[in-house]
PyMOL Python script that loads the backbone (N, CA, C, O; Angstrom):
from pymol import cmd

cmd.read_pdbstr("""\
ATOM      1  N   UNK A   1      -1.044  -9.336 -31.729  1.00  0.00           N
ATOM      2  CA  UNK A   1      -2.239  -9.200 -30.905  1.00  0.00           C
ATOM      3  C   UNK A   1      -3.197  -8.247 -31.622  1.00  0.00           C
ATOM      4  O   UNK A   1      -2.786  -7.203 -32.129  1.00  0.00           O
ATOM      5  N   UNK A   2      -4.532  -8.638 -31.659  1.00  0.00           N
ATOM      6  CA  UNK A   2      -5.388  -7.751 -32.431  1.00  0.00           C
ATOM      7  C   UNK A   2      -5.957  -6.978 -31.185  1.00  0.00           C
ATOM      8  O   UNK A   2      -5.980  -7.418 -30.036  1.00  0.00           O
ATOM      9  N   UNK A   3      -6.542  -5.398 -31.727  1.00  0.00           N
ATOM     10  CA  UNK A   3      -7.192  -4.647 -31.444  1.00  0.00           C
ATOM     11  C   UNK A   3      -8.137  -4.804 -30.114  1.00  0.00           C
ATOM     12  O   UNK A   3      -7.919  -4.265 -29.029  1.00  0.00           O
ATOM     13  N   UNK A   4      -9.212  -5.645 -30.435  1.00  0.00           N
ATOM     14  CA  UNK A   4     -10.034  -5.703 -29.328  1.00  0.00           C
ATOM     15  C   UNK A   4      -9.640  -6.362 -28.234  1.00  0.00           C
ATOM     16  O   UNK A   4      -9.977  -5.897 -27.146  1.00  0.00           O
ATOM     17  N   UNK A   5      -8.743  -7.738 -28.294  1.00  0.00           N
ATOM     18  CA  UNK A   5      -7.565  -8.112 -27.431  1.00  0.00           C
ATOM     19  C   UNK A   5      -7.298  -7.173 -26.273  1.00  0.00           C
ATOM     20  O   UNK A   5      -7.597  -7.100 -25.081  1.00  0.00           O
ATOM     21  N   UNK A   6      -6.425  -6.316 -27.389  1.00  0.00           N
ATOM     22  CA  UNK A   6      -5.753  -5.102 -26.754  1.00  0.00           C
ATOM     23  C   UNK A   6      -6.191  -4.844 -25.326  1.00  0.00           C
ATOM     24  O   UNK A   6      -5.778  -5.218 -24.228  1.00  0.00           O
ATOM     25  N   UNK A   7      -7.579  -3.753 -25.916  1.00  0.00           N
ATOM     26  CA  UNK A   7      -8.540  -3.448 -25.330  1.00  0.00           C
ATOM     27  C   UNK A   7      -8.744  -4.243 -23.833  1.00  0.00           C
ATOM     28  O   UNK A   7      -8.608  -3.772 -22.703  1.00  0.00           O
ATOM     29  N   UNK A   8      -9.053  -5.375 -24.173  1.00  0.00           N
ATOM     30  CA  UNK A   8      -9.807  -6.386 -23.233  1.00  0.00           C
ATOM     31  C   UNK A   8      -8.482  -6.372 -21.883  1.00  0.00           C
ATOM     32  O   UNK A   8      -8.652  -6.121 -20.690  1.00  0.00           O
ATOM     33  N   UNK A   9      -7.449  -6.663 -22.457  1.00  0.00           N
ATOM     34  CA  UNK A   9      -6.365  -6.794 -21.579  1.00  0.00           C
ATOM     35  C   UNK A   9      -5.827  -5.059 -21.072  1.00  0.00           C
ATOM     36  O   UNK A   9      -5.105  -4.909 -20.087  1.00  0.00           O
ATOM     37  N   UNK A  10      -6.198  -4.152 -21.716  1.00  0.00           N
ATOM     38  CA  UNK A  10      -5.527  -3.049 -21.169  1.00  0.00           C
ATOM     39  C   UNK A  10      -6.785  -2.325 -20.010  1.00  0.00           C
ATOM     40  O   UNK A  10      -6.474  -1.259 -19.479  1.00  0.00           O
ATOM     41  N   UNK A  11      -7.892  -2.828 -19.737  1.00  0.00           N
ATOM     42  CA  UNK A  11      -9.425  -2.246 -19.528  1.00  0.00           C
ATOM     43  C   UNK A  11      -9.122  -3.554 -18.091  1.00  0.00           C
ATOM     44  O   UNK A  11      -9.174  -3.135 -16.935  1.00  0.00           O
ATOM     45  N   UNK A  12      -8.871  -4.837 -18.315  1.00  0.00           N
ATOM     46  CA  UNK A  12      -8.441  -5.518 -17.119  1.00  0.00           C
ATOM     47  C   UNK A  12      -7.425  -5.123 -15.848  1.00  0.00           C
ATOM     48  O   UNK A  12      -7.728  -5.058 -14.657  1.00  0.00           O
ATOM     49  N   UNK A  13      -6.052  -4.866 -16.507  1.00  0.00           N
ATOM     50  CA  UNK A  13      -5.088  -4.228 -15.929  1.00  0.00           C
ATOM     51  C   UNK A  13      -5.339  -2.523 -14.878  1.00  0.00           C
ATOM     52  O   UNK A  13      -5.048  -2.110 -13.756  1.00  0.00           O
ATOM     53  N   UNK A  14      -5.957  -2.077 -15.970  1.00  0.00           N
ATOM     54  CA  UNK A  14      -6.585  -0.929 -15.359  1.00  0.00           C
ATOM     55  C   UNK A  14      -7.509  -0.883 -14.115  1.00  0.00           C
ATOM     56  O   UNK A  14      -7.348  -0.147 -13.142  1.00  0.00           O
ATOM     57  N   UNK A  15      -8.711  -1.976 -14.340  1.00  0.00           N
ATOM     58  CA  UNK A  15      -9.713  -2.219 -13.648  1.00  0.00           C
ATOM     59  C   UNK A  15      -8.868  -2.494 -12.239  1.00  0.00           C
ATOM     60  O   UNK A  15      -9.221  -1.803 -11.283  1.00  0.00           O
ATOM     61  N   UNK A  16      -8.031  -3.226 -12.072  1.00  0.00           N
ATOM     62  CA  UNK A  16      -7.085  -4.240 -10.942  1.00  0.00           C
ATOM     63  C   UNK A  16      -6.351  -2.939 -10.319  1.00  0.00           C
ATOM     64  O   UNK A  16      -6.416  -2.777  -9.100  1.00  0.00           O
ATOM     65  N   UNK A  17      -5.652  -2.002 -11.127  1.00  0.00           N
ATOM     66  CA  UNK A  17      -4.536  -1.046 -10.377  1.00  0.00           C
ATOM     67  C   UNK A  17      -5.892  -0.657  -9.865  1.00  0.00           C
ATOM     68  O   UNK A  17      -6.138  -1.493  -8.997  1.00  0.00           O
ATOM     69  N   UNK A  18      -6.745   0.050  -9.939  1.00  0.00           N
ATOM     70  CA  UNK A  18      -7.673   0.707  -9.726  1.00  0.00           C
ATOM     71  C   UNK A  18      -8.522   0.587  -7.873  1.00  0.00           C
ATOM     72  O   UNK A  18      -8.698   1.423  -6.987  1.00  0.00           O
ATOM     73  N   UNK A  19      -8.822  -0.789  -7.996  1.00  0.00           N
ATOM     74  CA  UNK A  19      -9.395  -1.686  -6.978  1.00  0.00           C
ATOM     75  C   UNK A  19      -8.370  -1.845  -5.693  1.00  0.00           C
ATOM     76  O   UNK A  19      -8.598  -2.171  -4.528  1.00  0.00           O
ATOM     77  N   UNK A  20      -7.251  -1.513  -6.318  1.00  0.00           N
ATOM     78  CA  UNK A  20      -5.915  -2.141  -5.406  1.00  0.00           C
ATOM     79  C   UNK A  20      -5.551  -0.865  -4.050  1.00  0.00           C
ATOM     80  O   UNK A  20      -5.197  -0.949  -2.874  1.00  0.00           O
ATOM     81  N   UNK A  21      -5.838   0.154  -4.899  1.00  0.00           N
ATOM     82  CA  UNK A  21      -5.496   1.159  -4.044  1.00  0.00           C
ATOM     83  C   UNK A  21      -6.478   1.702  -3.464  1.00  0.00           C
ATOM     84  O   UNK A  21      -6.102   2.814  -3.095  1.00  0.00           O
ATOM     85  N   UNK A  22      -7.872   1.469  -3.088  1.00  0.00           N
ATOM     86  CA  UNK A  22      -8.964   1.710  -2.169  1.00  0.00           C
ATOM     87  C   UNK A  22      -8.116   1.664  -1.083  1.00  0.00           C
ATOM     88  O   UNK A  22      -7.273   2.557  -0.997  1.00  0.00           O
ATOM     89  N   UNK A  23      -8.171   0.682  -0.110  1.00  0.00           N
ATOM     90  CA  UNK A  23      -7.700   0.727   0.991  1.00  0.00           C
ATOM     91  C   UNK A  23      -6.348   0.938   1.777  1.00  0.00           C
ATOM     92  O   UNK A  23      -6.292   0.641   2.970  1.00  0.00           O
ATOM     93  N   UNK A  24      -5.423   1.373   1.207  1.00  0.00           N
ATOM     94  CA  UNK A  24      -4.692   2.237   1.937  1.00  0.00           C
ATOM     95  C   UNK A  24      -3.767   1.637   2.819  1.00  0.00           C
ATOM     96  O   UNK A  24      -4.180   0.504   3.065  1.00  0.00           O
ATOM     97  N   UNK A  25      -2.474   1.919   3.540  1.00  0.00           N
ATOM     98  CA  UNK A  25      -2.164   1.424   4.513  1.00  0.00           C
ATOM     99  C   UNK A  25      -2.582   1.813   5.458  1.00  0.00           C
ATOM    100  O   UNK A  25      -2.582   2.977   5.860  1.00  0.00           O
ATOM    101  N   UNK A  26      -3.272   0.272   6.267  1.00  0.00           N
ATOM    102  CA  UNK A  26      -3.123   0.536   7.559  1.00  0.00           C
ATOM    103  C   UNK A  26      -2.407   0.268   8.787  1.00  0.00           C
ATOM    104  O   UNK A  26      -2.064  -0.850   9.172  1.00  0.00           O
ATOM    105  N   UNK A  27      -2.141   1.715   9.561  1.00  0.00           N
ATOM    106  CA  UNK A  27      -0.523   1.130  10.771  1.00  0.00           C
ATOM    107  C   UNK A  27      -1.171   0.584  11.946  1.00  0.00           C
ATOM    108  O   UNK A  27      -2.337   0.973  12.015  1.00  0.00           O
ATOM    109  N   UNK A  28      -0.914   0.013  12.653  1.00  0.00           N
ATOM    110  CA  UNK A  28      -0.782  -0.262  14.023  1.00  0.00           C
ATOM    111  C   UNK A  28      -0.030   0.037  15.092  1.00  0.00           C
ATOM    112  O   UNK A  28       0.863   0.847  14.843  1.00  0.00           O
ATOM    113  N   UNK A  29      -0.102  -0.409  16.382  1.00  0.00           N
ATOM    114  CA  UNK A  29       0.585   0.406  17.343  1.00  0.00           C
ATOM    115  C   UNK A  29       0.492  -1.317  18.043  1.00  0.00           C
ATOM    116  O   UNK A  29      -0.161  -1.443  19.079  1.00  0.00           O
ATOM    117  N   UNK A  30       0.894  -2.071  17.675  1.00  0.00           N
ATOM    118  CA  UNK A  30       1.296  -2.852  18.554  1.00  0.00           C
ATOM    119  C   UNK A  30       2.577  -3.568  19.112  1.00  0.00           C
ATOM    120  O   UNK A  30       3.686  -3.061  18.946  1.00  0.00           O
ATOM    121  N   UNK A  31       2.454  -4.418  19.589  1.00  0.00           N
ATOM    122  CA  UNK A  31       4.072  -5.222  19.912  1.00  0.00           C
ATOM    123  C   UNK A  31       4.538  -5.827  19.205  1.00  0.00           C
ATOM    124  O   UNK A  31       4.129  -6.930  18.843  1.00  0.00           O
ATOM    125  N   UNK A  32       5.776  -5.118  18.718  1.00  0.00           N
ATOM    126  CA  UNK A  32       6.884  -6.190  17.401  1.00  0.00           C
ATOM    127  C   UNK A  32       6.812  -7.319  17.433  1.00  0.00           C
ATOM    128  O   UNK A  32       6.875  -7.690  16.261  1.00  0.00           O
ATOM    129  N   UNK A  33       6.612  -8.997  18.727  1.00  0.00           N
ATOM    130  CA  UNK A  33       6.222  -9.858  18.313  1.00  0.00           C
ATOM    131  C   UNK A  33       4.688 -10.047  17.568  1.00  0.00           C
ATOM    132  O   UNK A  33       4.422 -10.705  16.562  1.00  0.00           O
ATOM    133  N   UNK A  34       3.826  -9.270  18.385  1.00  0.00           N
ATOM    134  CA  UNK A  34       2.357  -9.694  17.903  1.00  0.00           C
ATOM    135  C   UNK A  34       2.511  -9.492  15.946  1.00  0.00           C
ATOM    136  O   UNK A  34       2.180 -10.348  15.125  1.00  0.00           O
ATOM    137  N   UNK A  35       3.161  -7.969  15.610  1.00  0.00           N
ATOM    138  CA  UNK A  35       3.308  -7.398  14.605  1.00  0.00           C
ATOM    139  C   UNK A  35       4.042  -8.581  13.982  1.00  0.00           C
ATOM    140  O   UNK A  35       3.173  -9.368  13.608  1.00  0.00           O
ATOM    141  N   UNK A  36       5.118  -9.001  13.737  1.00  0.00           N
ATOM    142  CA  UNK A  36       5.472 -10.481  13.623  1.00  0.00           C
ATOM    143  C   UNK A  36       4.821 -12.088  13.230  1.00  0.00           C
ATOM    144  O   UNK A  36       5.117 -13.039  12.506  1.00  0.00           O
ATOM    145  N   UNK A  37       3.625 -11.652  14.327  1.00  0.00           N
ATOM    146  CA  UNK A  37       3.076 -13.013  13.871  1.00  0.00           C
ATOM    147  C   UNK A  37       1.857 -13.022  13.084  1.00  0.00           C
ATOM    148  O   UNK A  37       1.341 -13.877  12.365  1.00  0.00           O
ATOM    149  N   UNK A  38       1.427 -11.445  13.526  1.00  0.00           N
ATOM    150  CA  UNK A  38       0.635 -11.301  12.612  1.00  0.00           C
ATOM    151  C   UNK A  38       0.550 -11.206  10.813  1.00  0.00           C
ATOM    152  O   UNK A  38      -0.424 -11.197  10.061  1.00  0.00           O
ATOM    153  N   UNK A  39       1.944 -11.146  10.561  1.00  0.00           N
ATOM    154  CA  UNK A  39       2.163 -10.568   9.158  1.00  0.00           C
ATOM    155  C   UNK A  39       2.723 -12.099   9.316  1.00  0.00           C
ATOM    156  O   UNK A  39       2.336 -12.322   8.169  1.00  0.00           O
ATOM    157  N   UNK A  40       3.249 -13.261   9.685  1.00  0.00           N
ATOM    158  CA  UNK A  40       3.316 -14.294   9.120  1.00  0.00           C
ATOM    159  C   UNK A  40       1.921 -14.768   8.941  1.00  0.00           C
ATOM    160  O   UNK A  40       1.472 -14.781   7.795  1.00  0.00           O
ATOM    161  N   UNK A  41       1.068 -15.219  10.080  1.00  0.00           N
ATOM    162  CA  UNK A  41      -0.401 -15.530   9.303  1.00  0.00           C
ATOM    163  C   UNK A  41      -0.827 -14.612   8.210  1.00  0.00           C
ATOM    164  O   UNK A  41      -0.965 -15.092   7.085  1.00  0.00           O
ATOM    165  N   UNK A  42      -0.989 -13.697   8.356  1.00  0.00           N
ATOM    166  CA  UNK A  42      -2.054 -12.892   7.172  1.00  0.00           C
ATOM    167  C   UNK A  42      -0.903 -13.128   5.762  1.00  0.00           C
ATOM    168  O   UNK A  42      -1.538 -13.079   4.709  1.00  0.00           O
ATOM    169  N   UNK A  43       0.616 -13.368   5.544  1.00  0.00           N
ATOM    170  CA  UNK A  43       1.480 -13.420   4.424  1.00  0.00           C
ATOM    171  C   UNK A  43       1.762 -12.297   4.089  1.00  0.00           C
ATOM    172  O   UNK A  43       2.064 -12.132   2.907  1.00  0.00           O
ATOM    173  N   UNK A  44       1.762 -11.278   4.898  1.00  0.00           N
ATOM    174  CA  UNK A  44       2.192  -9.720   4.189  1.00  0.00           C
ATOM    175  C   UNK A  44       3.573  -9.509   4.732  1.00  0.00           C
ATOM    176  O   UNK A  44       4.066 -10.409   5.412  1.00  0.00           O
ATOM    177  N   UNK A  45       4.237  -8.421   4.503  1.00  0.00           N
ATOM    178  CA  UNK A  45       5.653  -7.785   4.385  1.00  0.00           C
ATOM    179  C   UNK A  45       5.195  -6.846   5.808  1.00  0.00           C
ATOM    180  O   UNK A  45       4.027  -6.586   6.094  1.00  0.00           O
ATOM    181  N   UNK A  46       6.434  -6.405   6.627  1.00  0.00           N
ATOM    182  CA  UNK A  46       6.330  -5.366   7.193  1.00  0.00           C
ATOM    183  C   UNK A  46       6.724  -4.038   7.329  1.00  0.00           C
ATOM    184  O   UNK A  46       7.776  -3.701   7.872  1.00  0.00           O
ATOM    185  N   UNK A  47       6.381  -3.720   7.128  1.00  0.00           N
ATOM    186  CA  UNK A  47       6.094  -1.916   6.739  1.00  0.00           C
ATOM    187  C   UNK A  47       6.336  -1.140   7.788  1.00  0.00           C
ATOM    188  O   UNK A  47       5.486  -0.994   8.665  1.00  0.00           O
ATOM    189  N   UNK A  48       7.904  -0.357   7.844  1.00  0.00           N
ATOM    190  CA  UNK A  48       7.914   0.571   9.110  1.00  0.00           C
ATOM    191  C   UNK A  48       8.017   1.791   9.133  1.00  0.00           C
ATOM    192  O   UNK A  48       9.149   1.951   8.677  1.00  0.00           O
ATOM    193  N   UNK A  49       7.513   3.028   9.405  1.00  0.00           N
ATOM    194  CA  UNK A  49       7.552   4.366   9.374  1.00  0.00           C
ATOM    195  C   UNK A  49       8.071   5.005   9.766  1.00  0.00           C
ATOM    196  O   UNK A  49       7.352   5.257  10.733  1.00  0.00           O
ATOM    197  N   UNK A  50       9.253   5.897   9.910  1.00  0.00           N
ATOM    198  CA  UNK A  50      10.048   6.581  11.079  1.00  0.00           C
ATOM    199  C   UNK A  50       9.533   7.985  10.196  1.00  0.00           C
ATOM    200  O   UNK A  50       9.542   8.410   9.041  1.00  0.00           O
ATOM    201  N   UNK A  51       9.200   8.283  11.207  1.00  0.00           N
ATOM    202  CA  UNK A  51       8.810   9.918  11.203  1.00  0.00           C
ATOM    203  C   UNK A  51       9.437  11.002  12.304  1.00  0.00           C
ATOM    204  O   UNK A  51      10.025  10.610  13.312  1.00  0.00           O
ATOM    205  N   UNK A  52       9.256  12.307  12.015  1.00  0.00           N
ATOM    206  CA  UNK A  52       9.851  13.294  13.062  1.00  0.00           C
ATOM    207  C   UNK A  52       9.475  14.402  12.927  1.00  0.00           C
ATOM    208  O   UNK A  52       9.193  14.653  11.756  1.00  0.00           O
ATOM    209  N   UNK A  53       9.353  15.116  13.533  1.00  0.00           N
ATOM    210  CA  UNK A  53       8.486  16.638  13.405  1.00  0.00           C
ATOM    211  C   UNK A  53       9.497  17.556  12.860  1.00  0.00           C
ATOM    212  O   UNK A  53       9.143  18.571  12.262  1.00  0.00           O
ATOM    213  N   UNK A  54      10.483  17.318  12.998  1.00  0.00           N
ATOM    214  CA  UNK A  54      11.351  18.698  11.806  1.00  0.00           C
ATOM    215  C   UNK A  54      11.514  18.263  10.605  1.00  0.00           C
ATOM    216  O   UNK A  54      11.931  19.203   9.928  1.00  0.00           O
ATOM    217  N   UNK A  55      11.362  16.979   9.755  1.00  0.00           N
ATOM    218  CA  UNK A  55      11.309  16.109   8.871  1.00  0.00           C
ATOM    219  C   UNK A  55      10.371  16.697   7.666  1.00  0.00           C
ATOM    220  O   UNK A  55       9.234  16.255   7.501  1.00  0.00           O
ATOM    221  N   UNK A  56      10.943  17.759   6.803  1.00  0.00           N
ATOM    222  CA  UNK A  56       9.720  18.022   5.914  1.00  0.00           C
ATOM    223  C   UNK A  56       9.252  17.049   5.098  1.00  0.00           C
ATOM    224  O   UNK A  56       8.100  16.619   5.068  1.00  0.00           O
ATOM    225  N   UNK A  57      10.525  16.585   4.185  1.00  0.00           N
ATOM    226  CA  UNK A  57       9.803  15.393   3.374  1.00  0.00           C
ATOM    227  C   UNK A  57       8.803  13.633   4.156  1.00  0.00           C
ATOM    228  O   UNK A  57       8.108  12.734   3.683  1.00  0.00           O
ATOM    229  N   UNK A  58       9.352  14.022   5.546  1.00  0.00           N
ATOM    230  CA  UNK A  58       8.355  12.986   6.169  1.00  0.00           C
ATOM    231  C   UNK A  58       6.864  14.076   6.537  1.00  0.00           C
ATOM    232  O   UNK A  58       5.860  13.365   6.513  1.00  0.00           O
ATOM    233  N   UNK A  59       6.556  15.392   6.819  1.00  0.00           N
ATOM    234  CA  UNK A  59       5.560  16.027   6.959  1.00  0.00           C
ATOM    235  C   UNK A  59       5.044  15.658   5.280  1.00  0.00           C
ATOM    236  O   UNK A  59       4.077  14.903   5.176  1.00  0.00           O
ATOM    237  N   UNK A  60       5.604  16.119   4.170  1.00  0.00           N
ATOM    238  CA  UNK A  60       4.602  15.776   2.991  1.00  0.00           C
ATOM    239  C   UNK A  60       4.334  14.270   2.811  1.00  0.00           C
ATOM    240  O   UNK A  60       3.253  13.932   2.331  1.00  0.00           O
ATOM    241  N   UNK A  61       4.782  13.813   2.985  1.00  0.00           N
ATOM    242  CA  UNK A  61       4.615  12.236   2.782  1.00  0.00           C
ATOM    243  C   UNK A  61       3.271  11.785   3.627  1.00  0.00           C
ATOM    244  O   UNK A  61       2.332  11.115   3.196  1.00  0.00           O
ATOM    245  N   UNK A  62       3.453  12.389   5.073  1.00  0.00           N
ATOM    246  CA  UNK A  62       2.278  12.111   5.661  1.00  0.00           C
ATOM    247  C   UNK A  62       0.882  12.533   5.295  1.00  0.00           C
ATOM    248  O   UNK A  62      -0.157  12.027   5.719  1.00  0.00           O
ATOM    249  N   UNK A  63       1.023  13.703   4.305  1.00  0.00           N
ATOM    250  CA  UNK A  63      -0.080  14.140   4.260  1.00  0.00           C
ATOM    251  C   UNK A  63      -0.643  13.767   2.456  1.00  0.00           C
ATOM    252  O   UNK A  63      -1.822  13.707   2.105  1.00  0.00           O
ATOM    253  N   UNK A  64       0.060  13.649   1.933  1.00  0.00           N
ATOM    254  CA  UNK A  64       0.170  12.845   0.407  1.00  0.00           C
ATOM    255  C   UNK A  64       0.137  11.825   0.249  1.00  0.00           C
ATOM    256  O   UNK A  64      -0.815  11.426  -0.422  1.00  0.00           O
ATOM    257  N   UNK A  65       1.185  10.751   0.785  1.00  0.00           N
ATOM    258  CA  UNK A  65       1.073   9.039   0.568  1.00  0.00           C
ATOM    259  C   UNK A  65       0.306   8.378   1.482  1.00  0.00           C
ATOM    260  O   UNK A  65      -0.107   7.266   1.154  1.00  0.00           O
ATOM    261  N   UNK A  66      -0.041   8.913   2.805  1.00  0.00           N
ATOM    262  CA  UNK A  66      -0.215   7.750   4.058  1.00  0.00           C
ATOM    263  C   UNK A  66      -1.676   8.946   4.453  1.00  0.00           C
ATOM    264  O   UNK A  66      -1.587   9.536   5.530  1.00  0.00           O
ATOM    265  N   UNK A  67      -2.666   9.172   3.750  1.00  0.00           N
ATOM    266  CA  UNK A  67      -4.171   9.671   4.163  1.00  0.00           C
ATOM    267  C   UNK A  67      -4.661   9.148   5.039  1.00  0.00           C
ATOM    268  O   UNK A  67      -5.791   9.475   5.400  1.00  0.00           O
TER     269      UNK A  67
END
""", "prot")
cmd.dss("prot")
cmd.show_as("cartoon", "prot")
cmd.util.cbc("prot")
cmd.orient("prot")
């Protein structure tokens, strides 16, 4: 692979991680079926959070991964 190649493909990759992580997860508070059918239409995975107030590594997490 030559040089400017390189470039072109490493400046793409970059551009994409980049774009990807704007928006963030967002949670909901609804009912495990709705939550269900909703993530079959839209095609996404479901994502569950257990948190707890004496939980330090869930206190940093909240305030580091999930803004």
């Amino acid at each position: 692979m030559n040089y400017p190649t390189f470039l072109i493909l490493l400046f793409t990759f970059l551009s994409l991680s980049i774009f990807a992580q704007k928006e963030g997860i967002k949670f909901t508070h609804q009912n495990w079926n709705q939550v269900i059918i909703q993530a079959a239409k839209e095609d996404k995975i479901i994502f569950i959070d257990a948190y707890t107030d004496w939980c330090q590594p869930c206190k940093k997490m909240d305030k580091q991964v999930f803004p």
